[in-house]
Each structure stands twice: as C-alpha cells, then as structure tokens.
C-alpha positions as CSV (number, residue, x, y, z in Angstrom):
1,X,1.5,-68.3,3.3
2,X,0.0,-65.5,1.2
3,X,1.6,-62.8,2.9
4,X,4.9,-64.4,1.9
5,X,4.2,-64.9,-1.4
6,X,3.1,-61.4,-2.0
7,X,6.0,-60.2,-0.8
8,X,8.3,-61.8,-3.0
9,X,8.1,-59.4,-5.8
10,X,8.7,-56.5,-3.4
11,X,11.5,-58.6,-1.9
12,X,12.6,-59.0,-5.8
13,X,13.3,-55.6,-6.2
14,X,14.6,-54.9,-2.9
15,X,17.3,-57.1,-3.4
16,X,17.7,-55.4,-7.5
17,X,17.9,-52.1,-6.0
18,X,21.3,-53.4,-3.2
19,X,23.0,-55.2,-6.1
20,X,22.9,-51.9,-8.1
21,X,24.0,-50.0,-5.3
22,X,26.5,-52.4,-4.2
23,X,28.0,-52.3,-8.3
24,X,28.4,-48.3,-8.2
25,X,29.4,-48.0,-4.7
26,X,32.6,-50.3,-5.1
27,X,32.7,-50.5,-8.4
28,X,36.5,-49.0,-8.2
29,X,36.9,-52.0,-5.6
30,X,35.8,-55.0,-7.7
31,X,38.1,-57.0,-9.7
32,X,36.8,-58.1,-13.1
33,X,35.9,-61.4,-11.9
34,X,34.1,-59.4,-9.2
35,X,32.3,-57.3,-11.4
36,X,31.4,-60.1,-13.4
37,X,29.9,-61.9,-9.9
38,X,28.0,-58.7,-9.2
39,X,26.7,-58.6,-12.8
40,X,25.4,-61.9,-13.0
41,X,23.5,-61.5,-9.7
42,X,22.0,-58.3,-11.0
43,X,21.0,-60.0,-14.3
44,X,19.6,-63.3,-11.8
45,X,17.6,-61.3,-9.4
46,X,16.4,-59.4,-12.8
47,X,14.7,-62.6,-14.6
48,X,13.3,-63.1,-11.1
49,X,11.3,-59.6,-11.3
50,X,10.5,-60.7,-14.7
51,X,8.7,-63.8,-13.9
52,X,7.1,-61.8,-11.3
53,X,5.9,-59.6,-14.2
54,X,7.7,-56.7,-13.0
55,X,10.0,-56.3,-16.0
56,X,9.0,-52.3,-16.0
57,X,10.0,-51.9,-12.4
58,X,13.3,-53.2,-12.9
59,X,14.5,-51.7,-15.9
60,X,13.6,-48.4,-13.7
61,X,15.8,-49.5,-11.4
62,X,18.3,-50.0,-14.1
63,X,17.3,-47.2,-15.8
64,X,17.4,-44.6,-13.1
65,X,21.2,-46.0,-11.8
66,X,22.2,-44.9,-15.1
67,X,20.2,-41.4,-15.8
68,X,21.8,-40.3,-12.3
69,X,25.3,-40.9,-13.3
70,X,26.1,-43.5,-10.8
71,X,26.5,-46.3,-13.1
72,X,30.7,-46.2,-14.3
73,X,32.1,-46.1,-17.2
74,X,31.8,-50.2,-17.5
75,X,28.6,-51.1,-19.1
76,X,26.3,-53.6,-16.8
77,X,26.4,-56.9,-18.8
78,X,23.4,-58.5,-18.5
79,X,23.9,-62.2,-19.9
C-alpha cells in the first residue's frame, strides 16, 4: 500500500503534464465549452499536486508550457 501511495504525487503530475499537452495540441479543436472542460481539469489535477506539496512542480509544468510558446493565445483560466 505504500508503494501506491508514493506514487500518487508522481501520478499527479503525470496526469498535469497530458492535460497541458492535450490543451495546446487541440486547442484549435476545442470549443469553448471544451476548453473550459480541459481548463478546469488542469486547475483539479493542480490543487491535487498542491495537497501533495508539489505546488513548485506544477507551476513548472505551467510555467515551461508557456516559456516554450505552446500555450495559445487564450490564457489558461485557473478557477
């Protein structure tokens, strides 16, 4: 059971890291209402990584979306 529970905050950010590809890969796809879904699982699994005490690793996941130019024009609403 410890093994699982260790890998949780791992697993957090995994799953962080395919939401913000998923936003800038079809972002030109997504209809508001499915940006807005994508968004609000992106801000979800972030408070997730912030209980886990990993607020630093996933604003550099946010962080590094952006300074690479892959984020669009649209600005990633977070609440």
């Amino acid at each position: 059971m410890e093994a699982v529970a260790d890998s949780l905050p791992e697993t957090f950010l995994i799953r962080l890291k395919r939401l913000v590809s998923i936003r800038n890969e079809r972002y030109a796809e997504l209809n508001a209402e499915g940006l807005a879904m994508v968004d609000r699982s992106i801000f979800s699994i972030f408070r997730d990584c912030e209980r886990e005490g990993l607020s630093k690793e996933a604003r550099d996941i946010l962080g590094s979306a952006r300074s690479e130019d892959q984020v669009p024009a649209a600005p990633l609403v977070l609440g």
